[in-house]
C-alpha positions in Angstrom: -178.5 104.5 -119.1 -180.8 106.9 -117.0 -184.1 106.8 -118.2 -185.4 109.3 -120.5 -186.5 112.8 -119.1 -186.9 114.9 -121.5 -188.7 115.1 -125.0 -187.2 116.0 -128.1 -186.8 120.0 -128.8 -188.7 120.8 -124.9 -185.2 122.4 -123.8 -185.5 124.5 -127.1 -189.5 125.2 -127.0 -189.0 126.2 -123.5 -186.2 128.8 -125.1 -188.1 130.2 -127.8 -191.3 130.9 -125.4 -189.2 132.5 -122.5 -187.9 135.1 -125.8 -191.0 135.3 -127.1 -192.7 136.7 -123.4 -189.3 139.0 -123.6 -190.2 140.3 -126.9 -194.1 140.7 -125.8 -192.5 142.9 -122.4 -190.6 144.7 -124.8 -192.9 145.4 -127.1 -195.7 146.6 -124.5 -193.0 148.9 -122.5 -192.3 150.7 -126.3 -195.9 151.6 -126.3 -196.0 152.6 -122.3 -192.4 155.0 -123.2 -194.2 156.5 -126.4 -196.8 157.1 -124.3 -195.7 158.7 -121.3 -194.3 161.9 -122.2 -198.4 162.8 -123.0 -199.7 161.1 -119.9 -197.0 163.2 -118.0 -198.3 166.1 -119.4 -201.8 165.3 -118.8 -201.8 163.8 -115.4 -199.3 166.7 -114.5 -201.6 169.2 -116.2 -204.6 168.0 -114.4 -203.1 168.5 -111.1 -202.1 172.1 -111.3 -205.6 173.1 -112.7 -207.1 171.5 -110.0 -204.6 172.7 -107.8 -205.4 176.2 -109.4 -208.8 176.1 -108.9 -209.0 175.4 -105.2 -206.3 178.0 -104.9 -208.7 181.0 -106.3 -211.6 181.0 -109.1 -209.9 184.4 -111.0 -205.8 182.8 -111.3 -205.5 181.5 -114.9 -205.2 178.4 -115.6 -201.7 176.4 -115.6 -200.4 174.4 -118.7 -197.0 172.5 -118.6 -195.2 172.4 -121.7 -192.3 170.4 -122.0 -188.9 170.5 -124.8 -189.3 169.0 -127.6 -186.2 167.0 -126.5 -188.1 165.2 -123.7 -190.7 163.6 -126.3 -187.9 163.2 -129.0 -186.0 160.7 -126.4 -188.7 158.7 -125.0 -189.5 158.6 -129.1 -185.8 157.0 -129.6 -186.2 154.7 -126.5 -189.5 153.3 -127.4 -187.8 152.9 -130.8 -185.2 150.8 -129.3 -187.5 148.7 -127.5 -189.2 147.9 -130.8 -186.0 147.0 -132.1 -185.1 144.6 -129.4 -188.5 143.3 -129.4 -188.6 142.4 -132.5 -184.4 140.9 -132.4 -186.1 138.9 -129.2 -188.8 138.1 -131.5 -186.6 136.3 -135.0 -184.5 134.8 -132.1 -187.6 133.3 -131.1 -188.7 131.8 -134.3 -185.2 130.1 -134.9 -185.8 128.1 -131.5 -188.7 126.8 -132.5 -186.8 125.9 -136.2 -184.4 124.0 -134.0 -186.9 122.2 -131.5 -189.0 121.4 -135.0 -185.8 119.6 -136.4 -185.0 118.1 -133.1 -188.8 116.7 -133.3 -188.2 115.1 -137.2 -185.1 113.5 -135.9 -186.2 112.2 -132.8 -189.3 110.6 -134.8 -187.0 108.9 -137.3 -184.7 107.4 -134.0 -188.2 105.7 -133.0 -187.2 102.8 -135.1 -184.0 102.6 -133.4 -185.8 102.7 -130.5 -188.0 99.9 -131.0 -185.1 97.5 -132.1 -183.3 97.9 -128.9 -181.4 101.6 -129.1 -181.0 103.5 -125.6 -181.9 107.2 -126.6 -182.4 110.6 -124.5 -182.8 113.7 -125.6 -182.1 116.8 -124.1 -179.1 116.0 -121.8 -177.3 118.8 -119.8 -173.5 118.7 -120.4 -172.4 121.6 -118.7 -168.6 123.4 -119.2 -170.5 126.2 -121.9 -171.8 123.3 -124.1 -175.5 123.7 -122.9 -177.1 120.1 -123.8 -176.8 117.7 -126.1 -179.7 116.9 -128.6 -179.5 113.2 -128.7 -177.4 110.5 -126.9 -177.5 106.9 -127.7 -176.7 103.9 -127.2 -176.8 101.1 -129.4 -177.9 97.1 -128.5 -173.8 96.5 -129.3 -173.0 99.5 -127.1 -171.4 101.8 -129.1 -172.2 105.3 -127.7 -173.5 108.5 -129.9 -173.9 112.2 -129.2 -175.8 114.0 -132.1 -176.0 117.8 -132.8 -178.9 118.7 -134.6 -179.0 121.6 -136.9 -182.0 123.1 -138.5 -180.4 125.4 -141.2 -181.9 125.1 -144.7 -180.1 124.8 -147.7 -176.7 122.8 -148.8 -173.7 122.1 -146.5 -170.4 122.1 -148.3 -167.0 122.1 -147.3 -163.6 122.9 -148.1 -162.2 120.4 -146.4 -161.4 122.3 -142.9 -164.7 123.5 -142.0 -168.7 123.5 -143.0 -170.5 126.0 -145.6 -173.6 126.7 -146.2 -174.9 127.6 -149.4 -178.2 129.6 -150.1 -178.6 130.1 -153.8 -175.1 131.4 -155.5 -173.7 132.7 -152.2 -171.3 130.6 -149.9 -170.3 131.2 -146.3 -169.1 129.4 -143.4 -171.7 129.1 -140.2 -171.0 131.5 -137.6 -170.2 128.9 -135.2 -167.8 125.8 -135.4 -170.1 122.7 -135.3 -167.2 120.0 -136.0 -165.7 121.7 -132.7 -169.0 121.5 -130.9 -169.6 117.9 -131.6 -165.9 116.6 -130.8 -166.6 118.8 -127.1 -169.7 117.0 -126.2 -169.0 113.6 -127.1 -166.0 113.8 -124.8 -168.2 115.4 -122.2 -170.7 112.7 -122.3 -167.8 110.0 -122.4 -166.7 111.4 -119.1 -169.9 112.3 -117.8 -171.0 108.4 -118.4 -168.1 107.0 -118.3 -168.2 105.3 -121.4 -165.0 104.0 -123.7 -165.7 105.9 -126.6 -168.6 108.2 -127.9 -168.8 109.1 -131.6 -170.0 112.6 -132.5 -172.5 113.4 -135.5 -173.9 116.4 -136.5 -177.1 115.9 -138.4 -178.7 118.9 -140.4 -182.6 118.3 -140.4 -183.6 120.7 -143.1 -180.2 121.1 -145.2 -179.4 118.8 -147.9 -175.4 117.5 -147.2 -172.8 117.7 -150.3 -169.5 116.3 -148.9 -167.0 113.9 -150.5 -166.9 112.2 -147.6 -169.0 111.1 -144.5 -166.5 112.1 -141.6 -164.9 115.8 -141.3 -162.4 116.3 -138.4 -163.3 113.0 -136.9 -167.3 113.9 -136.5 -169.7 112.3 -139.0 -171.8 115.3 -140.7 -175.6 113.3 -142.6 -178.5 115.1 -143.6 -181.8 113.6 -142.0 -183.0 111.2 -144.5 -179.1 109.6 -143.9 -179.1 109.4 -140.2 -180.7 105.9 -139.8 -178.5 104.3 -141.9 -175.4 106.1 -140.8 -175.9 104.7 -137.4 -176.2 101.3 -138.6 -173.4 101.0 -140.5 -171.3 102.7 -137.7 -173.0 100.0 -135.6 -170.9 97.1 -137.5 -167.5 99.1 -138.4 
């Protein structure tokens, strides 16, 4: 197995501070756009009174005045700079959600590390799946990919797809993890050529309520379950 070249979480740390220098341009153009319209004017302003005054000492001085439509739009597109600023900079803070449960996982798969385990983090897979989280391989040579997730509260199911529940409300996840795992652990079988790789998807912060382990074919743990799911796969 190639040797390891990236941390745990730097792919998402390096995502999270690329939005966050986004959300700091778009926060500092707002200001510039709700502050042109009186620079304009005064800039403007100063040149035609200077202009007037080297014309002749008796013409009355010049004043532009603009519509009140010109400052009400630069108003609404600093606005919408805010707005996206501030989208840019939530987005931003769930990054840095993901690398930190990328970082708790990848300090319990030390262990495995140190009794033989082949693990990388970070690995491009290409084909619209970005990277996986964790590969590895185990001293028997059973293959893993493992999708991290960082979302708080309890995963449920119905028996077709994930829930998460906050509370008293319920509602599926916005994307299909079951269908993301089963995608990249045949990407990295092909990509390394490996017999079989099993697909987990591990929720770092979430606690996991299912009546079974497996779902679709793709093993769904919390973290504290991890280690010992991997073991017993290990001798099944």
């Amino acid at each position: 197995m190639p040797k390891l070249n990236h941390q745990a979480g730097e792919n998402v740390r390096k995502m999270a501070l690329k939005r966050r220098i986004k959300a700091i341009t778009s926060f500092v153009s707002a200001g510039f756009m709700a502050l042109f319209p009186f620079l304009f004017v005064k800039i403007f302003g100063a040149f035609l009174e200077r202009r007037s005054s080297l014309n002749s000492s008796q013409t009355p001085s010049l004043r532009l005045q603009l519509p009140i439509i010109f400052y009400v739009i630069f108003i609404f597109i600093s606005l919408g700079l805010v707005i996206n600023g501030i989208y840019l900079w939530k987005r931003a803070n769930h990054a840095d959600q993901g690398a930190k449960g990328e970082e708790d996982i990848a300090q319990l798969m030390t262990k495995l590390k140190q009794e033989g385990w082949q693990i990388e983090y970070g690995v491009w897979l290409g084909n619209g799946l970005g990277d996986a989280d964790i590969i590895c391989i185990s001293p028997r040579g059973k293959a893993y990919v493992i999708d991290v997730k960082s979302h708080r509260g309890k995963v449920t199911t119905d028996g077709t797809q994930l829930y998460k529940k906050m509370g008293k409300s319920t509602y599926p996840f916005k994307k299909n993890f079951l269908q993301q795992a089963m995608k990249q652990a045949l990407q990295v079988k092909k990509q390394k050529k490996l017999n079989f790789v099993t697909p987990i998807v591990a929720f770092s912060n979430a606690q996991v309520s299912l009546q079974a382990e497996k779902l679709q074919n793709v093993y769904v743990v919390e973290k504290e379950k991890l280690i010992s799911l991997l073991k017993s796969l290990e001798w099944y």
